[in-house]
N, C-alpha and C positions, 0 to 999 in steps of 0.2 A: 434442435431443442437442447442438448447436451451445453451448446457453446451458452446460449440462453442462461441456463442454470448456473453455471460456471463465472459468468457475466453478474447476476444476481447474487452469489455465495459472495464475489467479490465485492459488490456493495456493502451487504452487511456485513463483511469484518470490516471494513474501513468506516462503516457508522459506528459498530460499536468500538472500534480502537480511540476515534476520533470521540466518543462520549464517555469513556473511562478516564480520556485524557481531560475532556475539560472540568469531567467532576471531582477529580485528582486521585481514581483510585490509579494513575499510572501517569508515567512522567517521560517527556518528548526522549532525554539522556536515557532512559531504556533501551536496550538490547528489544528484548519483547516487542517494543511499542513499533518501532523499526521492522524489524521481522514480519511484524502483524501487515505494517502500511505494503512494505515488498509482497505478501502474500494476499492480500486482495488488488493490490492493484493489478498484479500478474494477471488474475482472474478476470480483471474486468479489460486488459488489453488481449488475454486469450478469446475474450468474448465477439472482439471486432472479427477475427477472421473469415464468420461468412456470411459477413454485412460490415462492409468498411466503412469507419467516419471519422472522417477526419481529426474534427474539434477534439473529440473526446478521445482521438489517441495521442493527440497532443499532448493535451493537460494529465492525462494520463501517463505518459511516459516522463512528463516532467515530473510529477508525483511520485514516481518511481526513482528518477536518477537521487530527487531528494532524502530520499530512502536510504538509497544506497551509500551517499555522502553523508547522512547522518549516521549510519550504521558503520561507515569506515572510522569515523571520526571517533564514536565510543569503542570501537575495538584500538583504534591508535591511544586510547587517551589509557585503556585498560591494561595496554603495556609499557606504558611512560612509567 
């Protein structure tokens, strides 16, 4: 149940990061927005571990690496 919830907390920060982004009260070059996407995704790839699936660790972990390289790129761009 734990992994369940965890699984589900994840979604909805990644609904609501992904709806502040399109209504524009937040912006993809965000620190935040980034953080947000790395923190639910986490959630919802911690969620696979005890019920494995495939698809959705895929796209998932690709969600995340995206994350990551956007989140390296405003930190690289924030000390140019």
């Amino acid at each position: 149940m734990f992994f369940t919830i965890l699984g589900l907390l994840g979604v909805a920060i990644n609904l609501i990061a992904y709806g502040l982004l399109s209504t524009g009260r937040m912006r993809a070059d965000e620190m935040r927005y980034q953080l947000i996407n790395i923190l639910g995704t986490t959630g919802i790839l911690l969620s696979l571990i005890p019920q494995w699936n495939l698809p959705i660790f895929i796209s998932n972990a690709a969600w995340l690496l995206i994350g990551i390289v956007g989140l390296a790129r405003i930190i690289r761009l924030r000390r140019a």
